[in-house]
C-alpha positions in Angstrom: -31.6 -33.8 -17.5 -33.2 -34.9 -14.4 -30.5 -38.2 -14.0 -28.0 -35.3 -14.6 -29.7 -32.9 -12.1 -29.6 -35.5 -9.3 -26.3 -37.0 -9.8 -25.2 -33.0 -9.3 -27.5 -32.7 -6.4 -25.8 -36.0 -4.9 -22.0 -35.0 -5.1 -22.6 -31.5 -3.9 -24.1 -33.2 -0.6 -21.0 -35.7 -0.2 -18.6 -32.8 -0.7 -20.5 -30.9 2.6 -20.5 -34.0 4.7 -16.8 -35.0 3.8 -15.8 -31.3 3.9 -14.0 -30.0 7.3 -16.2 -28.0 9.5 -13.3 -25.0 8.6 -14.8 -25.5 4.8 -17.7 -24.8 5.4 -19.5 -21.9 7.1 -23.6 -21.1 7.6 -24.3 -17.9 8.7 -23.5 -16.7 12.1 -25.8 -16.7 15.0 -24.0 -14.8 16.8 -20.7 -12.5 17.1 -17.6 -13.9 19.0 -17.1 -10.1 19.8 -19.8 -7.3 20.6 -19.4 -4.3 18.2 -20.6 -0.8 17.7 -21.7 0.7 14.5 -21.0 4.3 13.0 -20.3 6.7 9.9 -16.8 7.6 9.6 -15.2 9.7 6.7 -12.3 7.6 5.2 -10.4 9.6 2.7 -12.8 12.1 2.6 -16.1 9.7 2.2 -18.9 8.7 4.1 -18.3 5.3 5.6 -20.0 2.7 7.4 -18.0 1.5 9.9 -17.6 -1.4 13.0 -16.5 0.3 16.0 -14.3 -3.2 18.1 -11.5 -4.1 20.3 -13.0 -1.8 23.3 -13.5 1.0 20.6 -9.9 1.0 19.3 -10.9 -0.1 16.1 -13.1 0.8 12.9 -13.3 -1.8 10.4 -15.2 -0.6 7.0 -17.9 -2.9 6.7 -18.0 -3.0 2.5 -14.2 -3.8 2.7 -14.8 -6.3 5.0 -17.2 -7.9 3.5 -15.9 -8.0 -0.1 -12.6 -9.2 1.2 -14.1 -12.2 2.9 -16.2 -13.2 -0.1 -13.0 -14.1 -1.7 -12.8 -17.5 1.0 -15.4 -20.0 -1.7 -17.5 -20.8 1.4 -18.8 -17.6 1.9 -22.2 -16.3 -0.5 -22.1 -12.9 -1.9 -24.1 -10.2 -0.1 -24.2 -6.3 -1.1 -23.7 -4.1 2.0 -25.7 -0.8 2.6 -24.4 2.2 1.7 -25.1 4.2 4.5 -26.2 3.9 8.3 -29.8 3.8 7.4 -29.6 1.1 4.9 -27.8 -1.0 7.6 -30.8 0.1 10.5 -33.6 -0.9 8.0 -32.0 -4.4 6.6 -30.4 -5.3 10.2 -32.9 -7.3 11.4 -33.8 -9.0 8.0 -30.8 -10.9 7.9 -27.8 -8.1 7.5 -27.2 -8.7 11.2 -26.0 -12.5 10.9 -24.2 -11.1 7.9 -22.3 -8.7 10.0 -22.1 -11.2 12.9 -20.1 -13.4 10.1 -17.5 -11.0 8.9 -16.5 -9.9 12.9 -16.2 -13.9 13.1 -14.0 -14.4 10.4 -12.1 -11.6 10.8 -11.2 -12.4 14.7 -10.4 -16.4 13.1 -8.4 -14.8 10.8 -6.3 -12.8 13.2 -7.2 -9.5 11.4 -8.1 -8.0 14.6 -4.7 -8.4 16.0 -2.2 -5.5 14.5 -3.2 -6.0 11.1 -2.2 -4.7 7.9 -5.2 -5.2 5.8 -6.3 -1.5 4.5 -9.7 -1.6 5.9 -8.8 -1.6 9.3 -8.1 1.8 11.2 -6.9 2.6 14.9 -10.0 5.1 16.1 -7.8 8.3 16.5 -7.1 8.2 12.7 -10.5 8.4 11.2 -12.6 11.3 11.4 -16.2 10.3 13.6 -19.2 11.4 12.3 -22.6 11.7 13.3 -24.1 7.7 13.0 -27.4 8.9 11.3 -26.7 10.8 8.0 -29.9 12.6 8.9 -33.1 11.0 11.1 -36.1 12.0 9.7 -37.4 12.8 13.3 -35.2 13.7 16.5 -38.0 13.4 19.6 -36.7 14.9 22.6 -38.5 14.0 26.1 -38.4 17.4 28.4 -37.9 17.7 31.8 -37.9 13.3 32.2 -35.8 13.0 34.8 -36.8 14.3 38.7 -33.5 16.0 39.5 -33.8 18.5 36.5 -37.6 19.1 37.7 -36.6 20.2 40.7 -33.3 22.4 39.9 -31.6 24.5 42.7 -33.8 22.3 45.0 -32.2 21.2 48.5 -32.4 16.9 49.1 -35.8 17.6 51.3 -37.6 19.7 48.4 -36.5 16.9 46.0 -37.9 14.2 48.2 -41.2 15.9 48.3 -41.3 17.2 44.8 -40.2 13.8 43.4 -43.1 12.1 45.6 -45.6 14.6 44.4 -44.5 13.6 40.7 -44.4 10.1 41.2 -48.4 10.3 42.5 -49.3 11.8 39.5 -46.9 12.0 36.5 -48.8 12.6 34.0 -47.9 11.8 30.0 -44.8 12.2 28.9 -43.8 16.4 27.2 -41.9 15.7 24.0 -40.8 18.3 21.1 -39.6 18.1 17.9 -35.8 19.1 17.3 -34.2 19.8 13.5 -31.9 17.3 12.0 -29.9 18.3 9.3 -27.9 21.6 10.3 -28.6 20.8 13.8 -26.9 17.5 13.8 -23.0 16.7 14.3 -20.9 14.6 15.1 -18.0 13.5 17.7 -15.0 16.6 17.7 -17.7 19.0 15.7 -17.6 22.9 16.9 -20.8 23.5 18.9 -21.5 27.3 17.6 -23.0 29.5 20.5 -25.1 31.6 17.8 -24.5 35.5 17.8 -25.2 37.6 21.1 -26.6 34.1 22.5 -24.4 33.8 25.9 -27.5 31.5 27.9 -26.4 28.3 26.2 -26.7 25.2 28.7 -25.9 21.4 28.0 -27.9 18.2 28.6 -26.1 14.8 27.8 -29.1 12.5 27.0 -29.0 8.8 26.0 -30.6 8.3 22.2 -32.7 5.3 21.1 -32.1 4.7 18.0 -35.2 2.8 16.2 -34.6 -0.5 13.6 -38.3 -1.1 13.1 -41.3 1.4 11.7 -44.2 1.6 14.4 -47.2 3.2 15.4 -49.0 2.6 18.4 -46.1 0.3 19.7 -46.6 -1.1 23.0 -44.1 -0.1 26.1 -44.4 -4.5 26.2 -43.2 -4.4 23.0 -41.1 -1.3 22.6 -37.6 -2.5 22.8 -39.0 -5.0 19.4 -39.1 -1.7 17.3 -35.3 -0.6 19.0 -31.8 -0.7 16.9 -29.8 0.7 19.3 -28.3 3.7 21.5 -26.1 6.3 20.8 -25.2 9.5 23.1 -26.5 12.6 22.5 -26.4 16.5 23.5 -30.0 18.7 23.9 -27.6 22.3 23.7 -30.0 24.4 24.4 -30.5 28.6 24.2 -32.3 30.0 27.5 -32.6 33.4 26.5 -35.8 33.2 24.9 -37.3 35.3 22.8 -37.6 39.5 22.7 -40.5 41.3 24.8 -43.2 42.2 22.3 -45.0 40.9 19.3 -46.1 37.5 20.4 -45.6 38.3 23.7 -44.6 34.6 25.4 -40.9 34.5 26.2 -40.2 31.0 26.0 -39.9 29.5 22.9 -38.9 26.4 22.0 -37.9 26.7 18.6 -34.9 29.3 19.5 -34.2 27.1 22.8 -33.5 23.7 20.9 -33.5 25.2 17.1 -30.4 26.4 16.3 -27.7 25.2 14.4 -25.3 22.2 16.4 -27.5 21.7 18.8 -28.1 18.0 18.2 -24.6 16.2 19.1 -25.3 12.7 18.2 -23.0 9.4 18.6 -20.3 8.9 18.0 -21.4 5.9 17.3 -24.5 3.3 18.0 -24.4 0.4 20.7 -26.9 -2.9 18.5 -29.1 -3.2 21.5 -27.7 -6.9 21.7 -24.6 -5.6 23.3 -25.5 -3.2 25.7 -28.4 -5.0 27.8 -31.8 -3.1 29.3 -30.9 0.8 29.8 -33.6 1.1 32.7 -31.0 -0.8 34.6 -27.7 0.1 32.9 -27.7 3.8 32.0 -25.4 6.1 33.3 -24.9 9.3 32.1 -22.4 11.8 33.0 -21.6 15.7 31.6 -17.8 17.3 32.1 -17.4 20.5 30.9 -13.7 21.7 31.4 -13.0 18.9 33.9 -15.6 19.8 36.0 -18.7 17.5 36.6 -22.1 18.9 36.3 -24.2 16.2 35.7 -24.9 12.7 36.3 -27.4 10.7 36.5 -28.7 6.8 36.3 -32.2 5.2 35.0 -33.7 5.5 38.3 -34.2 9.5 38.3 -36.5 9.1 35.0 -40.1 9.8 35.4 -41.2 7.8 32.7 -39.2 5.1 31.4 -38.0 4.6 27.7 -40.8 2.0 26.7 -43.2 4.2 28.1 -41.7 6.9 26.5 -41.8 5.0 23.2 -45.5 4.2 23.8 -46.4 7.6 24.2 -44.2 8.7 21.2 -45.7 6.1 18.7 -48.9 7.3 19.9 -48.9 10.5 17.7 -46.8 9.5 15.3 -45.3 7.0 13.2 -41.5 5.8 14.2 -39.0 4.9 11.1 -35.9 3.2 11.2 -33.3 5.8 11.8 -35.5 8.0 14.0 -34.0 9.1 17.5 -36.2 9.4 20.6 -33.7 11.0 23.7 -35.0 10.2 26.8 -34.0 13.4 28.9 -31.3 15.2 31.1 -31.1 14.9 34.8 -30.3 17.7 37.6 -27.1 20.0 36.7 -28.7 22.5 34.8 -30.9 25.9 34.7 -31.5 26.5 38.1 -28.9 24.1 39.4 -26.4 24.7 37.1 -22.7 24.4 38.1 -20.4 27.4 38.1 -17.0 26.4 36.9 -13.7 28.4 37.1 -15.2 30.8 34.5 -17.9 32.3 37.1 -20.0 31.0 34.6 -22.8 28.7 34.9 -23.7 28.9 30.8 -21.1 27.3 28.6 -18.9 29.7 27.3 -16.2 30.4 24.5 -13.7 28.1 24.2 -14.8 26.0 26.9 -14.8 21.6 26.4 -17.8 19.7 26.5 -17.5 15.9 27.1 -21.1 13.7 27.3 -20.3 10.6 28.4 -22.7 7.0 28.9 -21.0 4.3 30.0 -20.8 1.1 27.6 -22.0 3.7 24.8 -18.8 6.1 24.2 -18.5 9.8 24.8 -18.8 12.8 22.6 -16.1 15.7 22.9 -16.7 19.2 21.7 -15.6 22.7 21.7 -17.9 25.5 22.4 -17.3 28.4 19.9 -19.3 31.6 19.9 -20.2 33.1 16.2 -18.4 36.3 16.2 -20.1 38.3 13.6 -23.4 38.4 11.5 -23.9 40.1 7.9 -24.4 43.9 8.2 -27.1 43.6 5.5 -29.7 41.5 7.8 -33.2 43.8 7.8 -33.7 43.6 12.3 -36.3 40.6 11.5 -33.5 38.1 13.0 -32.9 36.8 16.2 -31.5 39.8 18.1 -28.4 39.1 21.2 -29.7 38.2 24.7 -28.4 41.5 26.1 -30.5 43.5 23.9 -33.3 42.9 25.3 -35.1 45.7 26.6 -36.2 44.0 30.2 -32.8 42.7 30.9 
């Protein structure tokens, strides 16, 4: 057995060294072409997808996979079955695994108008939200000095952005919903009933790969995935007089159903670079701009951020931290050809970061609500009896 076990041993070892290096293939260190990640719904189902060619390209990762695995030099190796599963395994080894199918597939030509099945051009698959649902969304308010000094003329900015830079405090970050509030690239944002003071913030997301707590800004980008785009909508008409008695409230402003935009798909932080240098993020809403901004207007950066976030509570893969809008709304909002400075029925929304993507979407108001509700819901804007 053992003279039987070497001699097997031995010619398995001349095969590799006689073999041509095109036989035989370790896993990949690295990816002959960056790639972006995302869930896309392919004949009606949920699919993980690799966003290429200067995003004109989703390739289904399972497909992908299982057709290489029919080449003998390549081990077999079960792909996730949804975003999260890749987020949580891609740094133990599911990376280099990915890194090896864009490789063979850009040997193989497949890349390059190809027939195989598991290819699509972009415009033909439907884009969904990456995340099927974080667990958390953290949302950093008021982070960037232009939108904490709306309306204000270049010399109140100066002096308003020196005053915060002396003392800027801690981060202010809130909780926003997930599921329900979370959609994807081409969704309807819905302007809830009687809700007409509905404003946009294009924010960049960080998406987390590693569980943390008390992470480190030195060692925050260790617990980061990835980025994605995102959307804070958000409802400035507060809440009724009476009762509780405090206007704002943060639940109606970020609460509400499609408020989350998220995607539309995620940049591995290997591809895109440091986003304190990089990030620039732009709104368009009916062709006109009415916000962007760059890394430089943050008042605290995203490791800080992270540090401060990790600080109260535990991060997960798959949880979202958005770093904050810039100047552009409330106060400083643009008024477009509408008169309007709130979005609006039937207006277009575009949020845009460059080496990320952009998400599109429609703004559509709810038109009716069920006559049987009791008064106990959220009642229109206009109603309100100090307006």
């Amino acid at each position: 057995m053992i003279r039987k076990t070497l001699f097997s041993l031995t010619l398995v070892v001349a095969l590799v060294f006689t073999a041509s290096p095109s036989d035989v293939s370790a896993q990949a260190a690295e990816s002959v072409e960056p790639f972006k990640v995302g869930t896309f719904a392919i004949d009606d189902v949920p699919t993980v997808g690799l966003v290429l060619r200067d995003d004109s390209l989703i390739v289904e990762l399972e497909a992908a996979n299982r057709a290489m695995e029919l080449s003998w030099q390549y081990s077999k190796m079960e792909m996730p079955e949804d975003m999260l599963g890749l987020i949580e395994n891609y740094e133990y080894g599911l990376k280099y695994r990915v890194y090896e199918i864009v490789n063979w597939m850009a040997a193989e030509g497949l890349l390059d108008n190809s027939n195989a099945d598991y290819v699509h051009p972009v415009d033909q698959v439907d884009i969904m939200a990456p995340v099927q649902y974080p667990s958390k969304i953290m949302n950093a308010a008021v982070n960037f000095y232009t939108h904490a000094c709306e309306g204000c003329n270049a010399d109140e900015l100066a002096a308003r952005t020196r005053e915060r830079q002396i003392n800027r405090g801690v981060p202010y970050l809130f909780l926003k919903p997930t599921r329900g509030a979370v959609i994807g690239d081409g969704e309807d944002i819905i302007m809830p009933y009687g809700r007409d003071e509905i404003e946009y913030e294009v924010e960049m997301a960080i998406v987390f790969g590693k569980a943390g707590k008390y992470v480190s800004a030195n060692r925050a980008y260790d617990h980061v995935f990835g980025y994605m785009v995102a959307m804070d909508v958000s409802d400035r008409g507060g809440r009724p007089p009476g009762g509780y008695g405090v206007r704002s409230d943060w639940f109606v402003g970020k609460g509400h159903d499609t408020f989350a935009p998220h995607g539309p798909w995620i940049v591995p932080k290997e591809f895109y670079g440091d986003p304190m240098e990089r990030l620039h993020q732009i709104t368009v809403v009916d062709g006109v701009t009415v916000q962007e901004a760059r890394a430089g207007d943050m008042i605290h950066n995203i490791p800080e951020l992270i540090e401060y976030a990790t600080s109260l509570i535990t991060v997960f893969p798959g949880d979202v931290l958005q770093s904050g809008t810039s100047g552009g709304t409330g106060a400083g909002r643009v008024e477009r050809a509408t008169g309007s400075g709130y979005l609006i029925d039937g207006e277009t929304i575009s949020a845009r970061i460059e080496g990320i993507g952009t998400l599109t979407h429609r703004v559509v108001a709810e038109r009716t609500i069920p006559d049987d509700l009791s008064g106990s819901q959220l009642p229109p804007t206009a109603s309100y009896r100090d307006r």
